[in-house]
Structure formats: C-alpha cells, structure tokens
Backbone of each chain as ProteinMPNN parsed JSONL, in Angstrom:
{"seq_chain_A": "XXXXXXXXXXXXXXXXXXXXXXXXXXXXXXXXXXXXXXXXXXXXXXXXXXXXXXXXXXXXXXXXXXXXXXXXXXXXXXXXXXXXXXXXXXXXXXXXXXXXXXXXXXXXX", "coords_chain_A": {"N_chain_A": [[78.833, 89.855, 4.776], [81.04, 88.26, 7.114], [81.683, 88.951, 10.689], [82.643, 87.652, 12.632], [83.707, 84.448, 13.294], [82.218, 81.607, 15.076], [82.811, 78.873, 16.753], [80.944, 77.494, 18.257], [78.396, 78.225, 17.664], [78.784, 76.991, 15.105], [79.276, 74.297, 15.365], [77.078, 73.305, 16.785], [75.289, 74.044, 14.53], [75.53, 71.935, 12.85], [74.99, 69.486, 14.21], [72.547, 68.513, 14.166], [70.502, 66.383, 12.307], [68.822, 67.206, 10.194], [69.324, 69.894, 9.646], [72.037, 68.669, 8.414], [71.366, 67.423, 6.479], [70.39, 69.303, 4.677], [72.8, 71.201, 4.481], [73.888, 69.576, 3.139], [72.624, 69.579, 1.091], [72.996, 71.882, -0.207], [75.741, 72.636, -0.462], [76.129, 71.428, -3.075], [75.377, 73.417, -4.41], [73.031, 76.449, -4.949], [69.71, 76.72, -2.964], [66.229, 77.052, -2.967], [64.129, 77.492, -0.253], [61.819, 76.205, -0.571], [62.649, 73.825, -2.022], [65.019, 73.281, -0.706], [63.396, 71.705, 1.419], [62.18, 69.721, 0.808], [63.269, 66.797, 0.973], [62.803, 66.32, 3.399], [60.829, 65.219, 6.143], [59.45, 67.516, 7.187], [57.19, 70.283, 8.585], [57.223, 73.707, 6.667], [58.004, 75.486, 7.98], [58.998, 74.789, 10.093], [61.712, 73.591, 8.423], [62.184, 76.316, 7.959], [63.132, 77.293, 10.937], [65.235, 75.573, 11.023], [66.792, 76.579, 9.312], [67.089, 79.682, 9.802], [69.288, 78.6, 12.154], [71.216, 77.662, 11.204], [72.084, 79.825, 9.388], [72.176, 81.644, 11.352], [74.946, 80.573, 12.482], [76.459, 81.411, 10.109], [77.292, 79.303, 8.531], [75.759, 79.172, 6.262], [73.739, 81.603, 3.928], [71.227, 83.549, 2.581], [69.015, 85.085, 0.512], [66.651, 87.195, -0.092], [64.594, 87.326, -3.442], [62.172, 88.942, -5.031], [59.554, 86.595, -4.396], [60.936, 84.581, -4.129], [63.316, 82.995, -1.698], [66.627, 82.38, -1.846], [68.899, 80.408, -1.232], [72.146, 79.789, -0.119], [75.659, 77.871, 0.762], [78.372, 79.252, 3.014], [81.044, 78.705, 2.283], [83.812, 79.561, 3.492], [83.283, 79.41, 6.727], [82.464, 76.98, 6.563], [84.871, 75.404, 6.092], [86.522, 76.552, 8.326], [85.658, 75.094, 10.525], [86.317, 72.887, 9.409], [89.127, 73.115, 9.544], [89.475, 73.372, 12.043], [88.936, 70.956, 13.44], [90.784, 69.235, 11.84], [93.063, 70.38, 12.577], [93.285, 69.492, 15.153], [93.682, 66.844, 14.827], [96.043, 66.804, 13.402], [97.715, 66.987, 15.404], [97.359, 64.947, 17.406], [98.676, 63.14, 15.682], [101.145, 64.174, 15.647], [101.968, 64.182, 18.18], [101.422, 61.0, 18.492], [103.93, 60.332, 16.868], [106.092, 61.602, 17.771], [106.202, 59.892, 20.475], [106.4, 56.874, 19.107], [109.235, 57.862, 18.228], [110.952, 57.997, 20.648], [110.555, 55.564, 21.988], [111.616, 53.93, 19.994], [114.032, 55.179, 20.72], [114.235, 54.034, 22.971], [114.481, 50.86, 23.459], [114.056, 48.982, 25.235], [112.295, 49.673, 27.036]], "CA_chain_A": [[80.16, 89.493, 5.285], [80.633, 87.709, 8.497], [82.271, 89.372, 11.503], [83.355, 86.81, 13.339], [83.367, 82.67, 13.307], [81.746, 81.424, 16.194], [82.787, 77.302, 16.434], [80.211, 76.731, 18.982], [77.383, 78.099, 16.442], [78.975, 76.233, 13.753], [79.556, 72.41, 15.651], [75.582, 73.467, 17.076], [74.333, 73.769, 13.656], [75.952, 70.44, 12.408], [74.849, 69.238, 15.642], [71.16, 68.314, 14.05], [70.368, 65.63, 10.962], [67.663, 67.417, 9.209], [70.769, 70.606, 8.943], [73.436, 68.53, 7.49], [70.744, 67.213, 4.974], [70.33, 70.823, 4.241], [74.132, 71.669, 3.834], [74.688, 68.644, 2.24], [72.17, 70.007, -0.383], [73.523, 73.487, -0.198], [77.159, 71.983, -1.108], [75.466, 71.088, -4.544], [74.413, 74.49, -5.03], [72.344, 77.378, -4.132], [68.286, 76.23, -3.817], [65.069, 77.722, -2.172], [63.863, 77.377, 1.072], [60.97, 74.838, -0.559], [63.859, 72.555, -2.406], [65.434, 72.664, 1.261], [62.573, 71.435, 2.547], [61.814, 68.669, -0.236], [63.366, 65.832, 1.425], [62.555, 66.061, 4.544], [59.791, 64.942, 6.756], [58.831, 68.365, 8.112], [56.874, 71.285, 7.578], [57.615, 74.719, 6.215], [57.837, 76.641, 9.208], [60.191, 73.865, 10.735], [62.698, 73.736, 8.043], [62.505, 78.247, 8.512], [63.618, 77.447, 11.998], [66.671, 75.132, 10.922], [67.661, 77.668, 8.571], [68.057, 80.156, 11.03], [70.438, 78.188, 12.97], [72.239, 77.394, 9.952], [72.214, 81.101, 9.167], [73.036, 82.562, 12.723], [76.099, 80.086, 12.174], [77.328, 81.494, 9.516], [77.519, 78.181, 7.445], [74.345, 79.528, 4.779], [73.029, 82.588, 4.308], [69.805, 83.946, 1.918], [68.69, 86.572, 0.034], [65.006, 87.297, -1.089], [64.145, 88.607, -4.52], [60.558, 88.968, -5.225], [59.05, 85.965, -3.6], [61.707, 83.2, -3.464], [64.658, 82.83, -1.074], [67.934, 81.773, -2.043], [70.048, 79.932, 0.092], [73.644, 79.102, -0.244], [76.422, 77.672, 1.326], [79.313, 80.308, 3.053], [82.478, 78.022, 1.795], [84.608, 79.936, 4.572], [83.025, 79.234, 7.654], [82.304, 75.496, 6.463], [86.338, 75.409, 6.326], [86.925, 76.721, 9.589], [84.836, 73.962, 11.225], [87.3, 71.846, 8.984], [90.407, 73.086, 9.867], [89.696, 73.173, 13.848], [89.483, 69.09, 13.732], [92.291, 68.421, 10.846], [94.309, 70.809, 13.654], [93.53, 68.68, 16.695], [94.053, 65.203, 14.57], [97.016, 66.327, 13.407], [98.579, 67.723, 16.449], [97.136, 64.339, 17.654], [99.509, 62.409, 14.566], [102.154, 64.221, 15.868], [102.003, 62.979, 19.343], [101.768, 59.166, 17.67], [105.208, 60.08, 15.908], [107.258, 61.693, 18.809], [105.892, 58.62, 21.213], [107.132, 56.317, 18.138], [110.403, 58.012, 18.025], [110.425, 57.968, 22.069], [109.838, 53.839, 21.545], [112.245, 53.556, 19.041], [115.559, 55.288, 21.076], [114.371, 53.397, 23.924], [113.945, 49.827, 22.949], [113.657, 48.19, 26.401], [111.093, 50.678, 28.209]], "C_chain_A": [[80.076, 89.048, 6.744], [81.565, 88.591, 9.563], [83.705, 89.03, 12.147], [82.907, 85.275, 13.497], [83.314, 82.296, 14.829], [82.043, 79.485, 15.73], [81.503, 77.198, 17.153], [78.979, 76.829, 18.409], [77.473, 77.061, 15.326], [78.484, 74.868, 14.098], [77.795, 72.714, 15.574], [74.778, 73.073, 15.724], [74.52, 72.719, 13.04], [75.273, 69.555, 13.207], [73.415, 68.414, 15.329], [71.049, 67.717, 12.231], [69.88, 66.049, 9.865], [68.937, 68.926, 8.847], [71.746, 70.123, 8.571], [72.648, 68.138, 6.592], [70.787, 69.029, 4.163], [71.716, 71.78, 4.069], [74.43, 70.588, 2.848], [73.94, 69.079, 0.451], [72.718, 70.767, -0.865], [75.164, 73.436, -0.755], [77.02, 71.807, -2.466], [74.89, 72.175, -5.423], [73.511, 75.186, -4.943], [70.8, 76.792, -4.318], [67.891, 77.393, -2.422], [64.926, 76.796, -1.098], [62.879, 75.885, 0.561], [61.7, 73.926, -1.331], [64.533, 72.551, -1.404], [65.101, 71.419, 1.932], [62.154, 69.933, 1.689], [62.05, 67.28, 0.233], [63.375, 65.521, 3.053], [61.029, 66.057, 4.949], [59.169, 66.11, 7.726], [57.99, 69.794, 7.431], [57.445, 72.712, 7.654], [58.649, 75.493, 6.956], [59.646, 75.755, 9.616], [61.17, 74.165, 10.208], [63.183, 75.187, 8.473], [63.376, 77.956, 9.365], [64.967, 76.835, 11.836], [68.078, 75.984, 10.146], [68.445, 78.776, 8.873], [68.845, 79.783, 11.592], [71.092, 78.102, 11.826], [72.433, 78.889, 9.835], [73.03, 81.941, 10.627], [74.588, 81.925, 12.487], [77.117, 80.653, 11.555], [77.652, 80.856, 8.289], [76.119, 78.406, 5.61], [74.084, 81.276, 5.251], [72.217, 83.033, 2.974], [69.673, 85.169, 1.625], [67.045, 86.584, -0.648], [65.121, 88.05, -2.243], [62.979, 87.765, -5.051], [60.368, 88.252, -4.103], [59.771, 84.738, -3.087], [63.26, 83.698, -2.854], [65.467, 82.062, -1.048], [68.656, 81.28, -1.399], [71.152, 79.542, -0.549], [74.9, 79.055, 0.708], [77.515, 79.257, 2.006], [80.318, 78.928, 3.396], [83.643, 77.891, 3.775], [84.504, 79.306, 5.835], [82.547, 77.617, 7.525], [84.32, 74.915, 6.865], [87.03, 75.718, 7.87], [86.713, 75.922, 10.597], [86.151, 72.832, 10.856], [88.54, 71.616, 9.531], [90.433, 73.095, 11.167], [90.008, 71.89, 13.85], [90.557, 68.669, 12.817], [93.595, 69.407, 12.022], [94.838, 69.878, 15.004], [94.106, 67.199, 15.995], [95.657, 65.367, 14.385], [98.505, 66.625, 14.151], [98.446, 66.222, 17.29], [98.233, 63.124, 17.088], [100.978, 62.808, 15.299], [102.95, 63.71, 17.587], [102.5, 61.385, 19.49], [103.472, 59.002, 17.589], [106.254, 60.163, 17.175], [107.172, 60.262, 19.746], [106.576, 57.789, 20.348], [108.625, 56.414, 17.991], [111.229, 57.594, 19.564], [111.153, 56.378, 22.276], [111.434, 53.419, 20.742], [113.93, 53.8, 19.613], [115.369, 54.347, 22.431], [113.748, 51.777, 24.203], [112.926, 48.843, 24.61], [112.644, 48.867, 27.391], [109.878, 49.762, 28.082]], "O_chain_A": [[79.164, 89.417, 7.484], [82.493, 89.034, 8.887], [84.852, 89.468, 12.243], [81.751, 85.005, 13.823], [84.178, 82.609, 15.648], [81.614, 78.94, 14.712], [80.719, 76.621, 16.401], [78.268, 75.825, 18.451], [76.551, 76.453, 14.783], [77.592, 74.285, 13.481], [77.187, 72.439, 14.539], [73.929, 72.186, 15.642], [73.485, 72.352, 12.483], [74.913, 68.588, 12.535], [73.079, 67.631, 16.217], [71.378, 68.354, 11.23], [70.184, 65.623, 8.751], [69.407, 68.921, 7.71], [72.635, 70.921, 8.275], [73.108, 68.46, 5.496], [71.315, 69.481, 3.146], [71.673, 72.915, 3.595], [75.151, 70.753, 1.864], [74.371, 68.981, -0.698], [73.084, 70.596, -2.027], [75.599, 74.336, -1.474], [78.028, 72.114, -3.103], [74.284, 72.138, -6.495], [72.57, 74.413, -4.766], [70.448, 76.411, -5.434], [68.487, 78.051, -1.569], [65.409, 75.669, -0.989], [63.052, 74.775, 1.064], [61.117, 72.847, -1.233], [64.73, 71.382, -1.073], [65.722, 70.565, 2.565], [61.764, 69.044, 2.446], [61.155, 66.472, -0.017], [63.914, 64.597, 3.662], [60.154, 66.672, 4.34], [58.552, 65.861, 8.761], [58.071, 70.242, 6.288], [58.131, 72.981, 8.64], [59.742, 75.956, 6.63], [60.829, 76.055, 9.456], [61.917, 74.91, 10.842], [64.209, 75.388, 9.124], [64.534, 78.18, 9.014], [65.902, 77.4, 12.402], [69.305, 76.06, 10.219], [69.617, 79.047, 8.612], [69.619, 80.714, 11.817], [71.75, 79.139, 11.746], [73.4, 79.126, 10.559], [74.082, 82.569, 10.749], [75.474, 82.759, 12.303], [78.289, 80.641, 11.934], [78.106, 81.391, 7.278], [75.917, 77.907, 4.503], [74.178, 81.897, 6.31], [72.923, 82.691, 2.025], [70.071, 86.156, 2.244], [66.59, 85.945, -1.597], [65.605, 89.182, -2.258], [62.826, 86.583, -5.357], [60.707, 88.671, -2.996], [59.496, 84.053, -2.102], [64.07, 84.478, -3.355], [65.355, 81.033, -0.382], [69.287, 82.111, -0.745], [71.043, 78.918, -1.604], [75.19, 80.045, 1.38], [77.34, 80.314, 1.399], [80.344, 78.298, 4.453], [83.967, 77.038, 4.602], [85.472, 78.643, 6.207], [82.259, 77.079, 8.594], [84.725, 74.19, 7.774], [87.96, 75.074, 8.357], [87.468, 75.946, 11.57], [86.778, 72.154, 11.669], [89.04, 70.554, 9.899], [91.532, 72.796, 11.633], [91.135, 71.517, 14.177], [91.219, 67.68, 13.129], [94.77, 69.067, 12.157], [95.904, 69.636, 15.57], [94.909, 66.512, 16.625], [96.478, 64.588, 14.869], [99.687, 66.569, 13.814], [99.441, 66.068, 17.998], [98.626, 62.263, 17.876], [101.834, 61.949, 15.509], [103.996, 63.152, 17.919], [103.369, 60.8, 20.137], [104.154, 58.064, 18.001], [107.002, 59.264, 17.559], [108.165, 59.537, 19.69], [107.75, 57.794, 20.719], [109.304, 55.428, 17.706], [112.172, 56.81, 19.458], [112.29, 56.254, 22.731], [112.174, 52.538, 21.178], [114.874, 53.089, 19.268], [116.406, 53.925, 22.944], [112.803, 51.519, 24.949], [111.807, 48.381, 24.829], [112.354, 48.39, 28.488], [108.839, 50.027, 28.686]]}, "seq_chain_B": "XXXXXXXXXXXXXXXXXXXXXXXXXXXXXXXXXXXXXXXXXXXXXXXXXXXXXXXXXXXXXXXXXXXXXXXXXXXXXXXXXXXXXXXXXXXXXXXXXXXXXXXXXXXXX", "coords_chain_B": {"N_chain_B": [[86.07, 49.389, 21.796], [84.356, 51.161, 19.387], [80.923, 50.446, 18.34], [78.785, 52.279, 17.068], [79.064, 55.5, 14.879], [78.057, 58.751, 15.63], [77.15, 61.443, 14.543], [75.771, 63.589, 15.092], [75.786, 63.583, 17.912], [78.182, 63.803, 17.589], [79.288, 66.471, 16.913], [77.63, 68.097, 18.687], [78.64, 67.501, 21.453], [81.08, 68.845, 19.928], [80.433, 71.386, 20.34], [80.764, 73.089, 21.905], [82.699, 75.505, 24.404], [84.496, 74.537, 26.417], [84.753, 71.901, 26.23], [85.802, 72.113, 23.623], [88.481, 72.509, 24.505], [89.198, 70.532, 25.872], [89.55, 68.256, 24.362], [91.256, 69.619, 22.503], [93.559, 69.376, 24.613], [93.922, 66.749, 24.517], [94.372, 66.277, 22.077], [97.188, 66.1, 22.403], [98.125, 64.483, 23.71], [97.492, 61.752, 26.067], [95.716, 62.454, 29.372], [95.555, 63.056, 33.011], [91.847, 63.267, 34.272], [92.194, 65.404, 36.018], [94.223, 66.666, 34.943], [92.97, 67.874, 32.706], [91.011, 69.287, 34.03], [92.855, 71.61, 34.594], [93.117, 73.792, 32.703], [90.68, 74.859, 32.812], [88.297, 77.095, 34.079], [86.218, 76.05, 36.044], [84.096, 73.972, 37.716], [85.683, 70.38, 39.749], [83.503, 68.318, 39.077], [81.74, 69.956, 37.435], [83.762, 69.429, 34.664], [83.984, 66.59, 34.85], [81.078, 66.072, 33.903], [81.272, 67.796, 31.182], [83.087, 66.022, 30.102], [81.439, 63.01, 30.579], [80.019, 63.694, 27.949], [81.728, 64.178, 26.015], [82.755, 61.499, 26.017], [80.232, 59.758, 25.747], [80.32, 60.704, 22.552], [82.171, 59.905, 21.833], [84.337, 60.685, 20.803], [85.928, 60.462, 22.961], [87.949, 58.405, 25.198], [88.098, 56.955, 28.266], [89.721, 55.604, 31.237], [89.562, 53.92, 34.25], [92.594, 53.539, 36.439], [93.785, 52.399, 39.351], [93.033, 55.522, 41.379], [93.472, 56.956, 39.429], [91.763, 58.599, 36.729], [92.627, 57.398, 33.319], [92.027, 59.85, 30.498], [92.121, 59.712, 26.718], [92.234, 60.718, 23.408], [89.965, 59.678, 20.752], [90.49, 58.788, 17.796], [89.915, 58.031, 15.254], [87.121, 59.334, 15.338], [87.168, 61.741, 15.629], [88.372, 62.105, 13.052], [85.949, 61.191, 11.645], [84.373, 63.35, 11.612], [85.236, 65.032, 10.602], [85.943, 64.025, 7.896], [83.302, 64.16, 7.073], [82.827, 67.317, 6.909], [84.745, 67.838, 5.009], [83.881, 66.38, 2.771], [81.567, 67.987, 1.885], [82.633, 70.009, 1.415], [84.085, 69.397, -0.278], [82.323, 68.508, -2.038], [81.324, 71.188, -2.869], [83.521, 72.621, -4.024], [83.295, 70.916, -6.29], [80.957, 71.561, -7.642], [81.455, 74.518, -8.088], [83.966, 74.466, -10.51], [81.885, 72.99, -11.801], [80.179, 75.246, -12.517], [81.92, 77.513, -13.596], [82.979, 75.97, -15.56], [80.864, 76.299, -17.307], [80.408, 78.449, -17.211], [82.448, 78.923, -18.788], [81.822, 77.976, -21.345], [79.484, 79.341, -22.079], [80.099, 82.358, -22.595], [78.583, 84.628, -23.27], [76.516, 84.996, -21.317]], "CA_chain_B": [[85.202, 49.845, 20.652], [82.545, 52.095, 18.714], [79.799, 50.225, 17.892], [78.374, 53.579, 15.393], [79.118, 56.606, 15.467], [77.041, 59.499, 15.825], [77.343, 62.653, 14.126], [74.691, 64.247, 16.279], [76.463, 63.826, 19.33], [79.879, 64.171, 17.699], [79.16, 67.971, 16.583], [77.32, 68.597, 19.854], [80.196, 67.191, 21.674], [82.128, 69.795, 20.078], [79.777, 72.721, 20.576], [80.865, 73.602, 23.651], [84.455, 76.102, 24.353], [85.416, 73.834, 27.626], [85.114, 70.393, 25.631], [87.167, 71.601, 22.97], [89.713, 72.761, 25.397], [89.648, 69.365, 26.691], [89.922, 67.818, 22.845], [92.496, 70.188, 21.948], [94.369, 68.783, 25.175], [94.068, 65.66, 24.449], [95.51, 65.752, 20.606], [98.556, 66.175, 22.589], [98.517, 63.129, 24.427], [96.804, 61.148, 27.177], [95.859, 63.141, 30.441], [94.409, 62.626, 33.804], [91.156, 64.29, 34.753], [92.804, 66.491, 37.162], [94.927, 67.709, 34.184], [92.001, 67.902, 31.968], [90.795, 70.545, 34.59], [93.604, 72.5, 34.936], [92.738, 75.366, 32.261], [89.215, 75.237, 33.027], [87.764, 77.672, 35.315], [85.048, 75.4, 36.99], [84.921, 72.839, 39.493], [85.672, 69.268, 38.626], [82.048, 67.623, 38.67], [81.439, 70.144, 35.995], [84.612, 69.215, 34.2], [83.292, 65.416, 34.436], [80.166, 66.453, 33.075], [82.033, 67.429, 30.374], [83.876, 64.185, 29.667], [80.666, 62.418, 29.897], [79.756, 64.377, 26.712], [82.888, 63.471, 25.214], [82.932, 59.924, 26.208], [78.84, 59.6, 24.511], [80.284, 61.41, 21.25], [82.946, 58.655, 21.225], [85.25, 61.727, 21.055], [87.335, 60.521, 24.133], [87.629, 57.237, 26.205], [88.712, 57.108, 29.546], [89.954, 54.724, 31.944], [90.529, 54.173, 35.465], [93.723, 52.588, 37.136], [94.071, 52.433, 40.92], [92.621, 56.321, 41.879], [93.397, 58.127, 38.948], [90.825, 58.101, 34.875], [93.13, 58.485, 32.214], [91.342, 60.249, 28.948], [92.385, 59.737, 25.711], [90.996, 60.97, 21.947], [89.706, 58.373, 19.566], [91.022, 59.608, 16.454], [89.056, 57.931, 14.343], [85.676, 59.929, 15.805], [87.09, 62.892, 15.152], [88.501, 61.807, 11.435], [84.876, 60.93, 10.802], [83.869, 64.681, 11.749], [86.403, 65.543, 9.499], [85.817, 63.874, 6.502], [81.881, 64.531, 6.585], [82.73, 68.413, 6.227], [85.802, 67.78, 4.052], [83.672, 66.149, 1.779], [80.698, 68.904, 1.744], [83.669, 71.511, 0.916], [84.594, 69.221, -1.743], [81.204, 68.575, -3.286], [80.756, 72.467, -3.368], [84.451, 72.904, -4.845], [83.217, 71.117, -7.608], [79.536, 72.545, -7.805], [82.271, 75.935, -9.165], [83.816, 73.848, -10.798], [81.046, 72.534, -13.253], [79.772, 76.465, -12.813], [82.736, 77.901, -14.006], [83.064, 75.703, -16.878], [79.503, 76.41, -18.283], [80.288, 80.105, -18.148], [83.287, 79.918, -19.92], [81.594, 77.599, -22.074], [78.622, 79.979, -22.916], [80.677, 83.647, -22.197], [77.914, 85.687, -23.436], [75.63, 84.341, -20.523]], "C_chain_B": [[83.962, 50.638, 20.261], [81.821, 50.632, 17.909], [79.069, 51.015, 16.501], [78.995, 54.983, 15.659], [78.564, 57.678, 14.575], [77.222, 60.774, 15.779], [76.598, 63.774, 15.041], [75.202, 64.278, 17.59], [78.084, 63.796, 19.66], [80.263, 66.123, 17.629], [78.77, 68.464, 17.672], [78.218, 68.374, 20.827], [81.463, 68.673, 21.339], [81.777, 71.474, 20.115], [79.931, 73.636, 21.511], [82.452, 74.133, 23.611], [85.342, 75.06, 25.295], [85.585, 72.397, 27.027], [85.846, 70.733, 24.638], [88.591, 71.918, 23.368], [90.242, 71.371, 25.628], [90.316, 68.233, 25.212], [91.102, 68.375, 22.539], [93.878, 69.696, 22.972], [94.939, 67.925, 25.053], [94.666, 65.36, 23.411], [96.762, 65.806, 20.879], [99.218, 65.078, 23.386], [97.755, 62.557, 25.519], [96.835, 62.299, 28.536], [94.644, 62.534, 31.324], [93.115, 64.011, 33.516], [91.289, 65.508, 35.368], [93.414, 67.298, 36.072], [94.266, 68.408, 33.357], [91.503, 69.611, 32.588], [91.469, 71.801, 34.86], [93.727, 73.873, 34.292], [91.433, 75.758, 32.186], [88.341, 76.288, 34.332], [86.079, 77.674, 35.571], [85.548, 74.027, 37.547], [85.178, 71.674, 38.668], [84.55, 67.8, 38.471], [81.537, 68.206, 37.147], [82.413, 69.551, 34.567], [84.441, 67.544, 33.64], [82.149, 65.264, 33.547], [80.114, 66.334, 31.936], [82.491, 66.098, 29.199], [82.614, 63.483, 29.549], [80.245, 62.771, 28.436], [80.311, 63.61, 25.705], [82.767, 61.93, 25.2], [81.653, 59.528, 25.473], [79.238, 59.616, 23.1], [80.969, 59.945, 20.805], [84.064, 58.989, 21.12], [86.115, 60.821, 21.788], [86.956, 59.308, 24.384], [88.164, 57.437, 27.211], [88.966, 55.912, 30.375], [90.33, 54.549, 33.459], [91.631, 52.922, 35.664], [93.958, 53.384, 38.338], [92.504, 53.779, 40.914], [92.224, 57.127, 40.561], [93.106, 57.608, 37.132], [92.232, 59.123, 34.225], [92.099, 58.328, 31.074], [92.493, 60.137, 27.87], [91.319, 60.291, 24.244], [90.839, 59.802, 21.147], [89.526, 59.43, 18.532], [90.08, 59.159, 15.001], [87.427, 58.638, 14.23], [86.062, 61.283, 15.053], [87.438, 62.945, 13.394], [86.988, 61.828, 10.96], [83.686, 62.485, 10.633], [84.161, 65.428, 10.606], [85.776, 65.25, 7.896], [84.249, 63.804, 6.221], [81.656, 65.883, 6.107], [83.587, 68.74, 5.311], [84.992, 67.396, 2.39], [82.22, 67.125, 1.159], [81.415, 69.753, 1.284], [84.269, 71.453, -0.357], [83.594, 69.143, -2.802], [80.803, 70.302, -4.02], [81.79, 73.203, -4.219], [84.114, 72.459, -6.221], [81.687, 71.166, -8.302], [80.393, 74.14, -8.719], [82.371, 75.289, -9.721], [82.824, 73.624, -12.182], [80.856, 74.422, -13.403], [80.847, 77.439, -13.78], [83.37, 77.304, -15.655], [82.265, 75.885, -18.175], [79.62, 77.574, -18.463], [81.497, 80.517, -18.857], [82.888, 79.271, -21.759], [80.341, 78.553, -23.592], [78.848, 81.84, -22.279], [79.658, 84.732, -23.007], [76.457, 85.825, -22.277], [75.182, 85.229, -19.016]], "O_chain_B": [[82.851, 50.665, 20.79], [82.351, 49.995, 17.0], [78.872, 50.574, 15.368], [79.349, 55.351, 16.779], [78.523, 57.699, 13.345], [77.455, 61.38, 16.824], [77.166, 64.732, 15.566], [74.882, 65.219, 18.317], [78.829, 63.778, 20.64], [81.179, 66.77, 18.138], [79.444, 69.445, 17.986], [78.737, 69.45, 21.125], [82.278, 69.238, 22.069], [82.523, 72.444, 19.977], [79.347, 74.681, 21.796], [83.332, 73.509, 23.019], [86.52, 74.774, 25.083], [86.577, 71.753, 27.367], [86.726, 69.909, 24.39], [89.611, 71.659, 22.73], [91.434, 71.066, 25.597], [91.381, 67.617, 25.227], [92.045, 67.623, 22.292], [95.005, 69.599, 22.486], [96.147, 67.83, 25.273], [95.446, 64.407, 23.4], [97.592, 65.636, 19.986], [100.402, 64.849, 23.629], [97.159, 63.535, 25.972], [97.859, 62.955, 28.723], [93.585, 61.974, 31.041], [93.218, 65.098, 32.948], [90.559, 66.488, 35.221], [93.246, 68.517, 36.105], [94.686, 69.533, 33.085], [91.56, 70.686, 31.993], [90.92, 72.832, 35.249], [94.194, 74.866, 34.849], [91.042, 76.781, 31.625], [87.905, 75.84, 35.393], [85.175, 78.501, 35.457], [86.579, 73.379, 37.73], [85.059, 71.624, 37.444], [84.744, 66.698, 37.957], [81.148, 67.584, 36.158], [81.822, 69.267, 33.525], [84.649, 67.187, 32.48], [82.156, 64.493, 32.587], [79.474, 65.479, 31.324], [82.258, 65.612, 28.092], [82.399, 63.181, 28.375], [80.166, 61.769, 27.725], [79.851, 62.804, 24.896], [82.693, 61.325, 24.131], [81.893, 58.889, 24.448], [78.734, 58.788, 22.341], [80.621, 59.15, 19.931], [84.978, 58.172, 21.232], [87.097, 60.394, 21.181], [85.861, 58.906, 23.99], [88.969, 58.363, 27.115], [88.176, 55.018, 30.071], [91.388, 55.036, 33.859], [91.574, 51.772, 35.227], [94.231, 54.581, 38.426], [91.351, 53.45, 40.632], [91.179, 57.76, 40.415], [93.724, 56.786, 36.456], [92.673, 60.269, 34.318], [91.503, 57.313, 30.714], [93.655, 60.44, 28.141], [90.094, 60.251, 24.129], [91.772, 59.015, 20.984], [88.817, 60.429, 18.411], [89.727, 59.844, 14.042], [86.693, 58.495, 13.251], [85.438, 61.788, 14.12], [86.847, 63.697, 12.619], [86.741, 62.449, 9.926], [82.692, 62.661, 9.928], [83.51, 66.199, 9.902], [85.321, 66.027, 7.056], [83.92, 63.379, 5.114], [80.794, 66.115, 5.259], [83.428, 69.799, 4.704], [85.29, 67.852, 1.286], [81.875, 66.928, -0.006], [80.801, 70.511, 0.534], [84.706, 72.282, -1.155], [83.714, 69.483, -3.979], [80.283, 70.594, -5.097], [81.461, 74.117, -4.975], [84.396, 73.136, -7.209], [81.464, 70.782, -9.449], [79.941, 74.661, -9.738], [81.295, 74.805, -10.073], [83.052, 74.039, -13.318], [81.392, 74.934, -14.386], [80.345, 78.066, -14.713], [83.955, 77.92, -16.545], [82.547, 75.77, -19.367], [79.196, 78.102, -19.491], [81.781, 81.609, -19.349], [83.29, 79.684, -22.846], [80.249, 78.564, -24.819], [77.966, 82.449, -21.674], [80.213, 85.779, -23.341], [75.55, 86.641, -22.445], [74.386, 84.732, -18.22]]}, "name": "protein", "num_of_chains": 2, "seq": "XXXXXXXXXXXXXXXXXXXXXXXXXXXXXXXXXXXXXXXXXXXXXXXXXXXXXXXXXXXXXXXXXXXXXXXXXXXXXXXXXXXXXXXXXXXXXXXXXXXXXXXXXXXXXXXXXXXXXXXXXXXXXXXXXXXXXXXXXXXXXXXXXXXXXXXXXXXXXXXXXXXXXXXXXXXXXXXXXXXXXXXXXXXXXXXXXXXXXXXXXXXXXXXXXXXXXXXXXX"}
C-alpha cells in the first residue's frame, strides 16, 4: 500500500524514455523484469536501476516468487499524475471561457 | 511555435514543487514574473531559472514588453502530458477488461 503520492517522484520517473517504455508495457499487463528489459537497448542491471525509480514512485511495484519478479502497474498513482494536469488544463479552459465572456459583454475593449 | 515536443523535458519540467506552483498559476491566466514569484520563497534569479525549465519543456512561453516578461501556459504541451498517461490508464483499463472476461469465461480457473 502506498503512504503517500509524491508528484515530484512520479513526473521524475516519467521524466526518462527507457521508463515510459516500461510503463507503457506494464499498462498491458504484469511482466518480469527480463520482458521489461526485452526492448530495450540496455543491460540487466540498467533496466534494475529504472525500476527502482519507477518503484520508489509509486507508479510499479514487484513481488518475487521463487526466481522471477513480477512487475505491475499501481493504476492509482498513474491517475494522480493524470488528474494534477487535467486540473491545471482545465482550470486553464476556464480562464479561456470567463476571458470569452469578459470579450463578449464588452464588445469595444 | 513548438517545433516537437518533448516528453522528457515535459515530465522533468514538472518534477519540481516551485514549477508546478508556477503552472498551476498560470492555468489561471497570464502573469508577470514578479507575480510568478510571489508564492515562492526564493529569490527571483532562482524563480527565472525556473521558467527557463518551463520555457525548454514548452510548458510556458514568455514575452517581454517595455520592462516587464509576461508568462503564459501552452495548453497544448500540457494536453500532450495528459493524453500520454490518459492513454496508459486506458490501455491498462482494458488489460482488466479482457482479464475479467476470461475469468468469467473460464470460472473454475
């Protein structure tokens, strides 16, 4: 369970190409660390290290049984990332409208 | 105009608490620099700093007239933030989805 949503972990771990390939997989469904790592140009160790950030985030998190580790998305904290920018755009929309209305009682300004 | 824009330095861009102060300002309407700074507690070189960030991401534009840069948000930068994790939230909505249909399909499973 997570604590607490940290944005500046979250944007951070978006923040890097070879981790949105690796959510974008993870969106598709839980895989291992070496189907992670499958389309990318790096090795083992590397991807490990992206995972962690993805993991400290919040946005994935893993479980070992036996020898392979599971990764999958955390839904929640992908959403929260979401709803910070659909807040600012559309606090941004509403700006547009009042200005528009603004415009509209005051033809000659 | 944007030229591309750059997920990598739109997420890092928003990694930071004082740039999305300044984002969250701005969905409310155009502001100077000076105003930009006004809930920030640091000076206003760092505060520029800042804004360069923003202004790279594509996030913001700015302008001067006479003395004083007005900032604005480019809405479409942040839409494109938007609908890259909108649509990761949706590919994994219907990742259940298929999952949910296969186990009611094979309910002894």
């Amino acid at each position: 369970m997570l604590n607490y949503i940290n944005l500046d972990l979250i944007f951070h771990a978006l923040a890097d190409p070879a981790r949105r390939v690796m959510v974008e997989r993870l969106s598709q469904g839980p895989a291992s660390v070496s189907e992670l790592a499958k389309p990318l140009a790096m090795s083992l160790p590397a991807v490990v290290q992206h995972l962690q950030v993805l993991e400290a985030s919040g946005l994935v998190r893993s479980e070992k049984v036996g020898r392979v580790r599971t990764c999958r998305i955390e839904p929640v904290v992908l959403s929260t990332a979401e709803q910070w920018i659909s807040e600012r755009r559309t606090s941004w929309e509403h700006h547009l409208d009042k200005l528009g209305d603004y415009l509209a009682e005051h033809p000659d300004e």
